[in-house]
DSSP file (Angstrom, degrees, kcal/mol; ACC not computed):
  #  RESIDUE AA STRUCTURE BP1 BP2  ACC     N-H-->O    O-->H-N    N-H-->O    O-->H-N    TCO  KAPPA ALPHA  PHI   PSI    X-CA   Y-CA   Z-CA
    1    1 A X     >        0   0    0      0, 0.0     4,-1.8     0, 0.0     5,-0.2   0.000 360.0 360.0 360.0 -36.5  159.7  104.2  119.2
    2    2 A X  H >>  +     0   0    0      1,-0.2     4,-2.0     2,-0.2     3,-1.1   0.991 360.0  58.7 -69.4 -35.7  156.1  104.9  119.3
    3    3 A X  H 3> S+     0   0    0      1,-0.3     4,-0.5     2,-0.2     3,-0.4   0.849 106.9  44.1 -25.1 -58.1  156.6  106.3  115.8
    4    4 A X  H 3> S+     0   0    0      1,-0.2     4,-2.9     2,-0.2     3,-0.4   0.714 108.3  56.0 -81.4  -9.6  157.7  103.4  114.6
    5    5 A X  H <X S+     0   0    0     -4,-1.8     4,-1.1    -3,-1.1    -1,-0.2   0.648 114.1  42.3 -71.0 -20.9  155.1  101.0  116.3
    6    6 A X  H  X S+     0   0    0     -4,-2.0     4,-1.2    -3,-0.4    -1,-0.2   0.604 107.0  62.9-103.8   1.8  152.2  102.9  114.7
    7    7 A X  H  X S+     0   0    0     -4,-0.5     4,-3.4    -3,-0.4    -2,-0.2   0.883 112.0  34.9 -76.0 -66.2  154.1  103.0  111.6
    8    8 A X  H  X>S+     0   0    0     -4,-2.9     4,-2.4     2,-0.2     5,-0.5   0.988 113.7  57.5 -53.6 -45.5  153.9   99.2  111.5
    9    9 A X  H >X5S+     0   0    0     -4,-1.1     3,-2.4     2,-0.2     4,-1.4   0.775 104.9  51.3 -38.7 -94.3  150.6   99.2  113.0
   10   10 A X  H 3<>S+     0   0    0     -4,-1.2     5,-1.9     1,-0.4     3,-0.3   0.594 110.6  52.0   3.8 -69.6  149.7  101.4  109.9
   11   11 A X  H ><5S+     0   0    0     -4,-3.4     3,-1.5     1,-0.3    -1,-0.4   0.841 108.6  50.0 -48.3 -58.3  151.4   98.6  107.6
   12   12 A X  H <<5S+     0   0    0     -3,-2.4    -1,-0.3    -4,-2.4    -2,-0.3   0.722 118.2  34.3 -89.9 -45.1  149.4   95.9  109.1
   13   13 A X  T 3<<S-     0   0    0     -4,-1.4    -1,-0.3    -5,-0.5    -2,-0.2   0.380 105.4-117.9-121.3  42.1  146.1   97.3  108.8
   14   14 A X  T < 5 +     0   0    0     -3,-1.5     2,-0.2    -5,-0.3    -3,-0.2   0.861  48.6 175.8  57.1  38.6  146.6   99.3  105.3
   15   15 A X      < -     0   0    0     -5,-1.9    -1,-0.1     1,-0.2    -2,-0.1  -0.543  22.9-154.3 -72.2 144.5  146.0  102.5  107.2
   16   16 A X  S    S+     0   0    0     -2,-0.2     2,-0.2     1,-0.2    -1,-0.2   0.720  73.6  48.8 -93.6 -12.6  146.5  105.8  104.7
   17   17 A X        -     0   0    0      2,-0.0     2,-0.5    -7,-0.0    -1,-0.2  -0.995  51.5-171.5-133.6 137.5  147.4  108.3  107.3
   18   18 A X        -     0   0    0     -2,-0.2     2,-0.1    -3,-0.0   -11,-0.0  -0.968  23.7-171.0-120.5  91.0  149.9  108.3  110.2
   19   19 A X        -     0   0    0     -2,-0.5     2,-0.5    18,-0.1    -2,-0.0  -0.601   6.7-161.5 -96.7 146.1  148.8  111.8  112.1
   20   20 A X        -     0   0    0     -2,-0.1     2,-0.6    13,-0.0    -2,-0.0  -0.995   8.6-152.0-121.6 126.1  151.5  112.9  115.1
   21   21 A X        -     0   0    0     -2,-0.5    -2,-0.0     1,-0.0     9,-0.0  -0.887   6.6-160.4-139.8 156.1  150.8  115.0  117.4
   22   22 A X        -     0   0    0     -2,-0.6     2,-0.3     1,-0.2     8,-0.1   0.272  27.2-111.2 -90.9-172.9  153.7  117.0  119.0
   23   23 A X        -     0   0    0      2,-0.2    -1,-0.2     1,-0.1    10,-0.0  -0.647  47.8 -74.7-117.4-172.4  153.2  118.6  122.4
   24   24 A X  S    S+     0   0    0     -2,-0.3    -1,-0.1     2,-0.1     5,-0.1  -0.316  92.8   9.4 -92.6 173.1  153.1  122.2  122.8
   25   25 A X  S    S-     0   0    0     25,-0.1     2,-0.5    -3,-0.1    -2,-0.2   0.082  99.7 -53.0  35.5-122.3  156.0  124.9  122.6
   26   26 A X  S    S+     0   0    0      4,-0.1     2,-0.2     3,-0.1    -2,-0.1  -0.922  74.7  83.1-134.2 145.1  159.6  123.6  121.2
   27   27 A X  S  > S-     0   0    0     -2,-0.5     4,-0.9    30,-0.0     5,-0.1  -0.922  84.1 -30.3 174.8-131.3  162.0  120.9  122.1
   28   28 A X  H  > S+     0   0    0     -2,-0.2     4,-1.4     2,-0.2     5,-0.1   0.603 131.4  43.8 -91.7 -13.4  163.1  117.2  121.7
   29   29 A X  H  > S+     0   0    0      2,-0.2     4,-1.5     3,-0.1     5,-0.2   0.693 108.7  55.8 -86.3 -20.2  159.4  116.0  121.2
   30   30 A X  H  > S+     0   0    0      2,-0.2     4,-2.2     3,-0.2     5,-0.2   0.883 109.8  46.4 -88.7 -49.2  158.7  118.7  119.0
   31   31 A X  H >X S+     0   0    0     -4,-0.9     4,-1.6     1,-0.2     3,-1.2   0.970 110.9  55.1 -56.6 -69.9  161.9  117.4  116.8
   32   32 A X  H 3< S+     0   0    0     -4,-1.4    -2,-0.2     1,-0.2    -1,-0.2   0.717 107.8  46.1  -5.7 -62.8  160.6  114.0  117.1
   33   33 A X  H 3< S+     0   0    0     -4,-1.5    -1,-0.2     1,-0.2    -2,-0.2   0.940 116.4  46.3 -61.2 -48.3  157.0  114.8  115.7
   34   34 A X  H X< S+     0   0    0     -4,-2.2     3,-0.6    -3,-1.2    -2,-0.2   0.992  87.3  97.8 -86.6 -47.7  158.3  116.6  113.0
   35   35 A X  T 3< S+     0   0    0     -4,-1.6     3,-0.1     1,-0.2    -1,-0.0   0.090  98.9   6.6 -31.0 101.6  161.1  114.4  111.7
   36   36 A X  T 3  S+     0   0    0      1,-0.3    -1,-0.2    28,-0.3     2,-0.2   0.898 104.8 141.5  94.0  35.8  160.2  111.9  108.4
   37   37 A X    <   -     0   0    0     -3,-0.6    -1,-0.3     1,-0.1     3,-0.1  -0.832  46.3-155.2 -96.2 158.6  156.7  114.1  108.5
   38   38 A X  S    S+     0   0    0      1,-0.4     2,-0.4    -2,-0.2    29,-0.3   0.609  78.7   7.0-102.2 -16.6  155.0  115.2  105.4
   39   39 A X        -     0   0    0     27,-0.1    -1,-0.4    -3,-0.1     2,-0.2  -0.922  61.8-154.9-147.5 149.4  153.6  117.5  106.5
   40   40 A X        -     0   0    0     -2,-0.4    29,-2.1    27,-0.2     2,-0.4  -0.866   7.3-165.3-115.5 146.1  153.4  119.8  110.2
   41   41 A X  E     -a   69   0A   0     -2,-0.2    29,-0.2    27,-0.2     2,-0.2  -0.968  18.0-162.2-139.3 112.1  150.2  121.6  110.9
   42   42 A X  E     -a   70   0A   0     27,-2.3    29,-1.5    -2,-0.4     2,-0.4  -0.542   6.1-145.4 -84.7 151.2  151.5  124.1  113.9
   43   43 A X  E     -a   71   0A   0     27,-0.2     2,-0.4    -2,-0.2    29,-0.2  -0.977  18.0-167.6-113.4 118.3  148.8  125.8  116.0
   44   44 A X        -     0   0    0     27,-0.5    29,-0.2    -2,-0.4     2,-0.2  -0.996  17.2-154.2-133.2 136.3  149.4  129.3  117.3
   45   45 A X        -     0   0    0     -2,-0.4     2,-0.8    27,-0.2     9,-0.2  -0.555  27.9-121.9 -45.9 125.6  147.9  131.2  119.7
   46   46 A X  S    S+     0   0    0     27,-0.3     2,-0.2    28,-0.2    35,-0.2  -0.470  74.2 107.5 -77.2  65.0  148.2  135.0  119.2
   47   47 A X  S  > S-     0   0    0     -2,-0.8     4,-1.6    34,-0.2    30,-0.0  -0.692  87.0 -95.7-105.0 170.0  149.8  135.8  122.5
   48   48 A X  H  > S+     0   0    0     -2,-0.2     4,-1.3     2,-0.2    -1,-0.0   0.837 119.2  52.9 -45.1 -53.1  153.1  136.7  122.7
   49   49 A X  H  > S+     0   0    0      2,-0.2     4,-3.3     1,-0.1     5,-0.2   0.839 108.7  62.8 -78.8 -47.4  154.9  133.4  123.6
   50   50 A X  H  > S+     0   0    0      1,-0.2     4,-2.5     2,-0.2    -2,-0.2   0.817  94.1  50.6 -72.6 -17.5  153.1  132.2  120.6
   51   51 A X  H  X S+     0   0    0     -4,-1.6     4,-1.7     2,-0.2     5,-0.3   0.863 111.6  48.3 -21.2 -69.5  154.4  134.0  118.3
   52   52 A X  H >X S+     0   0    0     -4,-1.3     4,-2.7     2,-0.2     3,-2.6   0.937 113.8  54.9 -45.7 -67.1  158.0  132.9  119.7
   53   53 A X  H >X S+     0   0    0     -4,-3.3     4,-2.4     1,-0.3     3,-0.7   0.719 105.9  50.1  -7.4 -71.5  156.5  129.3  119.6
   54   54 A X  H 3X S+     0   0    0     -4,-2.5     4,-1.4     1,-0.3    -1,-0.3   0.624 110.5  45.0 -54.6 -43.6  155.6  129.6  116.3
   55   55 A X  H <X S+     0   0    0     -3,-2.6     4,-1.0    -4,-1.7    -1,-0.3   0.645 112.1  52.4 -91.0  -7.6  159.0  130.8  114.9
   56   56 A X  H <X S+     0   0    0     -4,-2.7     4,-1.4    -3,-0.7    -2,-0.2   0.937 112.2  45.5 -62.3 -43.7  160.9  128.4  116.7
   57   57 A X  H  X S+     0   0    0     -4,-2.4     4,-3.4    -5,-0.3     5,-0.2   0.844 107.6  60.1 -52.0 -41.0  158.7  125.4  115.3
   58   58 A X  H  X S+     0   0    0     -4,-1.4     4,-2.8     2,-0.2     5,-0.3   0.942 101.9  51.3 -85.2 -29.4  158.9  126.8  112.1
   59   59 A X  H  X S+     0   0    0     -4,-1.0     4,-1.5     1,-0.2    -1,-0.2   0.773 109.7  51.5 -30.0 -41.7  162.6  126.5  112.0
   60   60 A X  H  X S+     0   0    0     -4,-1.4     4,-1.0     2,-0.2    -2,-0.2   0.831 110.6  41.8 -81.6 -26.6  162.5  123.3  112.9
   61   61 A X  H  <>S+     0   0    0     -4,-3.4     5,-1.6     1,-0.2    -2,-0.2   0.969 110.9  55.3 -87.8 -28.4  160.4  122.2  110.6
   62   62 A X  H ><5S+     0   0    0     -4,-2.8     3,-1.7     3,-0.2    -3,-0.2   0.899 109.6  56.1 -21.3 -53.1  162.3  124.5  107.8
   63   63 A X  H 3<5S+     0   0    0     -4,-1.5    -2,-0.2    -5,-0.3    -1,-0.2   0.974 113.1  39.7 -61.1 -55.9  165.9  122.2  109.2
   64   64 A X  T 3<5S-     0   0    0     -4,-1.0    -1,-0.3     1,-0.1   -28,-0.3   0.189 118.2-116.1 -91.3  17.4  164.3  119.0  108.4
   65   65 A X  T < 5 +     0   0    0     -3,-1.7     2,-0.6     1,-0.1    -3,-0.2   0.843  56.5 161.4  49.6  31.7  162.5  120.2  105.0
   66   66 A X      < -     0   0    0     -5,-1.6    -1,-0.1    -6,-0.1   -27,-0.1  -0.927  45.9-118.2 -74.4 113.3  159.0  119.8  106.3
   67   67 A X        -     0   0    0     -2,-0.6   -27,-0.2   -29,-0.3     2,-0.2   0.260  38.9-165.5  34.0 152.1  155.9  121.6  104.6
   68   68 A X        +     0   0    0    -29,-0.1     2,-0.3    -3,-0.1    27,-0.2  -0.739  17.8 172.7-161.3 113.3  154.8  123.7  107.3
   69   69 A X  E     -a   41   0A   0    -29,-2.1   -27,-2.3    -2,-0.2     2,-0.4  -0.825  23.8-139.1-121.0-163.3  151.2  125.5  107.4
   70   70 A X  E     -ab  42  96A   0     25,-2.0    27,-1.3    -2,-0.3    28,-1.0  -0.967  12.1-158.5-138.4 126.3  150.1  127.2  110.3
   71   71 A X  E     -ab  43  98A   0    -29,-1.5     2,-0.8    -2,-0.4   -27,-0.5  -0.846  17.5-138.3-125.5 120.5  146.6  127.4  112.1
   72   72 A X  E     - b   0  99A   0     26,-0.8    28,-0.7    -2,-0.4     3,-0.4  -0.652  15.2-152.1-111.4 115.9  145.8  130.1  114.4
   73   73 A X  E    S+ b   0 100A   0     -2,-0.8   -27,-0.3     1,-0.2    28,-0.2  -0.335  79.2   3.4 -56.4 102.3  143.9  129.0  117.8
   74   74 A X  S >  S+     0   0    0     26,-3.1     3,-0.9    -2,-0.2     4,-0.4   0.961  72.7 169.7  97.8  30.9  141.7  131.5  119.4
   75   75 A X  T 3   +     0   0    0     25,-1.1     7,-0.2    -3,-0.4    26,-0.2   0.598  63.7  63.4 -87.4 -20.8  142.3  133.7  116.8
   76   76 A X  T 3  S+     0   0    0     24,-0.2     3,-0.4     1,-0.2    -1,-0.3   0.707  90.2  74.6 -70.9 -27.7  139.2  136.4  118.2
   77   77 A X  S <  S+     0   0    0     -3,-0.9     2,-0.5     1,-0.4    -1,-0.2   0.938 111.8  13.2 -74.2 -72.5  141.0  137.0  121.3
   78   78 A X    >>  +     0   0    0     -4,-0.4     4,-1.3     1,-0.2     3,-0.9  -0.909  66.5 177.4-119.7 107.6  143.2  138.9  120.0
   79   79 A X  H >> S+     0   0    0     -2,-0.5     3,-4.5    -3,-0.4     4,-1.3   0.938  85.3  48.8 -96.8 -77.6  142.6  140.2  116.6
   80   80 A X  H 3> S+     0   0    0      1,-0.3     4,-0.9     2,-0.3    -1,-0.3   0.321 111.4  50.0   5.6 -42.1  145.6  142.4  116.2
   81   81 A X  H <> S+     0   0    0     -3,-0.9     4,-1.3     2,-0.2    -1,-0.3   0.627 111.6  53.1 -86.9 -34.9  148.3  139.4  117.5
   82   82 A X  H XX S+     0   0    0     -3,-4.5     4,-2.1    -4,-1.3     3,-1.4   0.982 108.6  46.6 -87.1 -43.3  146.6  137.0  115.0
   83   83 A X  H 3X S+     0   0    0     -4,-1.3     4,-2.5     2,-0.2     5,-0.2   0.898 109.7  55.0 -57.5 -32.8  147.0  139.4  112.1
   84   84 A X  H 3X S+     0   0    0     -4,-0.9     4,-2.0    -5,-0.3    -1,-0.2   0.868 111.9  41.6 -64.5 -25.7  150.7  140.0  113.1
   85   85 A X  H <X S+     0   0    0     -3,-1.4     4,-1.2    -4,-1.3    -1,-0.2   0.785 110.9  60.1 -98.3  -9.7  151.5  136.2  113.0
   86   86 A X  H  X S+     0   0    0     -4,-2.1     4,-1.9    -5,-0.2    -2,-0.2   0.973 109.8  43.0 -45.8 -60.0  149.3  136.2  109.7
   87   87 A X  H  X S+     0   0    0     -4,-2.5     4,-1.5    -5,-0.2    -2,-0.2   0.846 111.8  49.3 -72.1 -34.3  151.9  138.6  108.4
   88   88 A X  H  X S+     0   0    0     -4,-2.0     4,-2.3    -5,-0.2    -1,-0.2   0.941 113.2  51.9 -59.0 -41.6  155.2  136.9  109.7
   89   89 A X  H  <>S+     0   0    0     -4,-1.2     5,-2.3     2,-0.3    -2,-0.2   0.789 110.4  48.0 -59.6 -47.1  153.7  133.8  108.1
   90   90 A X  H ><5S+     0   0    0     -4,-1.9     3,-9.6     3,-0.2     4,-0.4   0.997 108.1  55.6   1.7-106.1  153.2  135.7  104.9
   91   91 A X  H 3<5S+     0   0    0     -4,-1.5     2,-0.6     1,-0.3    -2,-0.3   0.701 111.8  38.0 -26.3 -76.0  156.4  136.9  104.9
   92   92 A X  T 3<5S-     0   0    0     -4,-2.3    -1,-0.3    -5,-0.2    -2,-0.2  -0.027 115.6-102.9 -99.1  33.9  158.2  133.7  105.2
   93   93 A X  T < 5S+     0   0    0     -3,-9.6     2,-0.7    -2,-0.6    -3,-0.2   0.503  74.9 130.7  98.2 -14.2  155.8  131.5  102.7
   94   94 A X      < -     0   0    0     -5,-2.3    -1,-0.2    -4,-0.4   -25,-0.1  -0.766  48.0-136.9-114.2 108.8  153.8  129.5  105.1
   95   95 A X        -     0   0    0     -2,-0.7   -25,-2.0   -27,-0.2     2,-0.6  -0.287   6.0-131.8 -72.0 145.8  150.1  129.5  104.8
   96   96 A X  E     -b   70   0A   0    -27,-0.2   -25,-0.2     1,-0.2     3,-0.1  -0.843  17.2-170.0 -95.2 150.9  147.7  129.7  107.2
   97   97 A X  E     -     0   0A   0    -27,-1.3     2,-0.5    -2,-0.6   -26,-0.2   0.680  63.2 -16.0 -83.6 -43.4  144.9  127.0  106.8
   98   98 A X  E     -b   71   0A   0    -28,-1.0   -26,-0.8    -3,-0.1     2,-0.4  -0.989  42.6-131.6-174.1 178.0  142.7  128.3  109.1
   99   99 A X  E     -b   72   0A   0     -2,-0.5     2,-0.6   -28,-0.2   -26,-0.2  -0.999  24.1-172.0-143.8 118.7  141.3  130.6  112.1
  100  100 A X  E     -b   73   0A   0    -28,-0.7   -26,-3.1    -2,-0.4   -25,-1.1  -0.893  19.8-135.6-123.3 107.3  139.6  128.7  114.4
  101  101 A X        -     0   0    0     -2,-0.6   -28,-0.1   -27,-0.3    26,-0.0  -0.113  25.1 -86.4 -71.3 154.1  137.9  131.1  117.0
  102  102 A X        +     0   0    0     -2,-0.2     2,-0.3     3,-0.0    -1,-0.1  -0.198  57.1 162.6 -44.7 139.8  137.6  130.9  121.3
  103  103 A X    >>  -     0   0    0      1,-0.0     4,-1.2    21,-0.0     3,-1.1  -0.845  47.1-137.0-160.5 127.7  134.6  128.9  122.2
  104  104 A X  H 3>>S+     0   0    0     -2,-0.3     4,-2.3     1,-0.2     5,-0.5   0.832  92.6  83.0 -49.7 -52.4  133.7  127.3  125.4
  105  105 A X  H 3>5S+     0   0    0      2,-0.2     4,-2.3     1,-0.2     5,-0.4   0.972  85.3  61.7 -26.5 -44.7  132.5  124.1  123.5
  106  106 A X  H <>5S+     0   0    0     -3,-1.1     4,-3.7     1,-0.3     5,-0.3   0.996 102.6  43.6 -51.2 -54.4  135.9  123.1  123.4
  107  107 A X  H  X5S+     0   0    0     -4,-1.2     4,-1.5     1,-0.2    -1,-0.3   0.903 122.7  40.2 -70.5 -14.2  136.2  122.9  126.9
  108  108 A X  H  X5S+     0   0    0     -4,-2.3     4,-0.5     2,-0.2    -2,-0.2   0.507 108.0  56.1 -77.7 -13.6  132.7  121.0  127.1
  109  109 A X  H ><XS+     0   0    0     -4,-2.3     5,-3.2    -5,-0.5     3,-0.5   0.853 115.8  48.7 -94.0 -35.0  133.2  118.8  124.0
  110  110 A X  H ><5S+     0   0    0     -4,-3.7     3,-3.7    -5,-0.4     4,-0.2   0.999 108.4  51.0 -53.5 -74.5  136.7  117.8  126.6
  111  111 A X  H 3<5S+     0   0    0     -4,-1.5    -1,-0.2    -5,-0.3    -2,-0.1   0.676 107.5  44.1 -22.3 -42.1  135.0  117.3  129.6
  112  112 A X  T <<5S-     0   0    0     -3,-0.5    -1,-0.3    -4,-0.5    -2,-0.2   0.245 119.1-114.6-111.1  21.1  132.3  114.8  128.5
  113  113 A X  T < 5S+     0   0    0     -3,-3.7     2,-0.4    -4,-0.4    -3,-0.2   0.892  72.9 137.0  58.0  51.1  136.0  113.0  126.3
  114  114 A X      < -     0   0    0     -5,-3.2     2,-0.8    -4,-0.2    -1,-0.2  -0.840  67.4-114.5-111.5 154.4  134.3  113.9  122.9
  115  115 A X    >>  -     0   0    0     -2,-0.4     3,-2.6     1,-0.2     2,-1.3  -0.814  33.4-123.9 -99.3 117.6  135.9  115.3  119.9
  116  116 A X  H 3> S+     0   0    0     -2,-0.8     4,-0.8     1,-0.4     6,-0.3   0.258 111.8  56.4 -53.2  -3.4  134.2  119.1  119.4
  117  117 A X  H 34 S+     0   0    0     -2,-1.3    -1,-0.4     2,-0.1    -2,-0.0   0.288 107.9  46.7-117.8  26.8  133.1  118.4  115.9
  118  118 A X  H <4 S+     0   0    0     -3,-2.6    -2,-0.2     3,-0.0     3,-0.1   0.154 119.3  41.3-114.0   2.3  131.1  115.3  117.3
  119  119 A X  H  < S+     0   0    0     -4,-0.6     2,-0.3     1,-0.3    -3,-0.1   0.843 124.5  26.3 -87.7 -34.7  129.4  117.6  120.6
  120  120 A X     <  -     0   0    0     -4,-0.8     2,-0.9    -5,-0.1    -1,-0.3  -0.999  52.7-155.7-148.7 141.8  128.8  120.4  118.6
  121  121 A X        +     0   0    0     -2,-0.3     2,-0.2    -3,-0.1    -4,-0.1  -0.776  57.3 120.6 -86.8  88.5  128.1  122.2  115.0
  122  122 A X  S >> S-     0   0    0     -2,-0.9     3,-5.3    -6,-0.3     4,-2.1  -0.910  87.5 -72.4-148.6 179.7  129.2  125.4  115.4
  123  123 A X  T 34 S+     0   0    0      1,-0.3   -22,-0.2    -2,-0.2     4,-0.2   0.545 128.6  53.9 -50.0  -6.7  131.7  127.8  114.0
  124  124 A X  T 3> S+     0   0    0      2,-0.2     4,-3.2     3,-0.1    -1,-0.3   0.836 109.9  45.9 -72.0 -33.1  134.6  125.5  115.8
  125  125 A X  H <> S+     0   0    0     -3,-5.3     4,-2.1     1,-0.4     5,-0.2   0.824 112.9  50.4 -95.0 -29.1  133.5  122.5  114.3
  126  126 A X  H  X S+     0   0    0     -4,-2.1     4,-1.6     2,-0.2    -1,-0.4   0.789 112.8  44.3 -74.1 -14.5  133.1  124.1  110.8
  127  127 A X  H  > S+     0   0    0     -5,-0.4     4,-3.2     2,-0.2     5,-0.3   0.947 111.1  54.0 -93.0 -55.9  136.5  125.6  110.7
  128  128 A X  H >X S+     0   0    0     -4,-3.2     4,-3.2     1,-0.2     3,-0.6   0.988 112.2  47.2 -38.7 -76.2  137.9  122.4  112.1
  129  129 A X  H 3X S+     0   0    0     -4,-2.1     4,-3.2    -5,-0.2    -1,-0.2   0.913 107.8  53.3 -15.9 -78.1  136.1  120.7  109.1
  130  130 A X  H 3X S+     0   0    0     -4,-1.6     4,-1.9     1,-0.3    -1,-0.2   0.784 110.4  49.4 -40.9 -35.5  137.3  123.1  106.6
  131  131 A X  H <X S+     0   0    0     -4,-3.2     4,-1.7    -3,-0.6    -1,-0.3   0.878 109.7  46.5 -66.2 -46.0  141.0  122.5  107.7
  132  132 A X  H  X S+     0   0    0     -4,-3.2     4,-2.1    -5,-0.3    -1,-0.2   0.689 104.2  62.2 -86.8 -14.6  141.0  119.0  107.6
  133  133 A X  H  X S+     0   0    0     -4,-3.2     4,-2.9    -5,-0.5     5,-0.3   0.940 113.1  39.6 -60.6 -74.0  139.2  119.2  104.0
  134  134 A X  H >X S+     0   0    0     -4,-1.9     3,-2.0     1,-0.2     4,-0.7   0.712 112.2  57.3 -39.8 -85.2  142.8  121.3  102.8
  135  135 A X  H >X S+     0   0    0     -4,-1.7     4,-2.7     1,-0.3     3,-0.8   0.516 113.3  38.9 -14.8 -58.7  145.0  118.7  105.0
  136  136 A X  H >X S+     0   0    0     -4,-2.1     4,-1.9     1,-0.3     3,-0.5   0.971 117.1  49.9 -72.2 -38.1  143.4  115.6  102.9
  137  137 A X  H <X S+     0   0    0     -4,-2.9     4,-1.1    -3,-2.0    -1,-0.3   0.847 117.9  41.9 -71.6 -17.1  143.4  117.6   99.3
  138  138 A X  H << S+     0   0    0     -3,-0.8    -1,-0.3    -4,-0.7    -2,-0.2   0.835 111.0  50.4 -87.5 -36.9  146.9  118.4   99.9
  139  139 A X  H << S+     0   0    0     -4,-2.7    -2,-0.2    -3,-0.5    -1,-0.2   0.711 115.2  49.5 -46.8 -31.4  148.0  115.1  101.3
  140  140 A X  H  <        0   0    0     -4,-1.9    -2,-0.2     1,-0.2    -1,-0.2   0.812 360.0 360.0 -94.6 -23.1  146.3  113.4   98.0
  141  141 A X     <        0   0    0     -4,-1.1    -1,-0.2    -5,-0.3    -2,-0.1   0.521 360.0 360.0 -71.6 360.0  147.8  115.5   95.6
């Protein structure tokens, strides 16, 4: 339902993009978000559990024929975990868009209820950039 209220919303004030965003790991919300999308832009962690995340989500979005790229959060932490879901990602087709490394900004750009690439310019806020520069050229094409 909320879908379809911001859908109309959307109608009503010509908006050109309807961004969802799902909640974390896999379920019935997770179908929700992705259904009638054009595209899903997944965020994984390289931990363990994301890595599962990540190949459940992309199944789902696989069932419903969504586009699926992939950006991996925190990606310094563990360098080794993000190159293994680099390579799974690989392997089944699905690009990653970006690598957005661990920064304490985040949790300070949260705190004061700002979005980190209007608290800070730093390597978060450029990667964040860079990503959402693909999103639109690929949405306009």
């Amino acid at each position: 339902m909320v879908k379809q209220q911001a859908r109309l919303w959307g109608l009503d004030t010509g908006a050109p993009l309807l961004l969802v965003d799902g909640p974390p790991r896999i379920g019935c919300p997770v179908i929700s978000a992705s259904a009638g999308a054009d595209l899903a832009l997944v965020v994984a962690e390289p931990t363990v559990s994301g890595g599962h995340d990540l190949e459940r989500i992309l199944a789902t979005a696989a069932h419903f024929g969504v586009p699926t790229w992939v950006i991996i959060n925190k990606a310094d932490l563990n360098p080794a975990r993000a190159e293994e879901i680099a390579a799974f990602c690989d392997a089944r087709g699905v690009e990653i868009v970006g690598r957005v490394s661990y920064d304490t900004v985040v949790t300070e750009a949260m705190v004061r209820g700002l979005p980190v690439t209007e608290f800070a310019d730093g390597p978060v806020s450029a990667a964040l950039r860079e990503i959402w520069r693909e999103v639109r050229r690929w949405l306009s094409a």
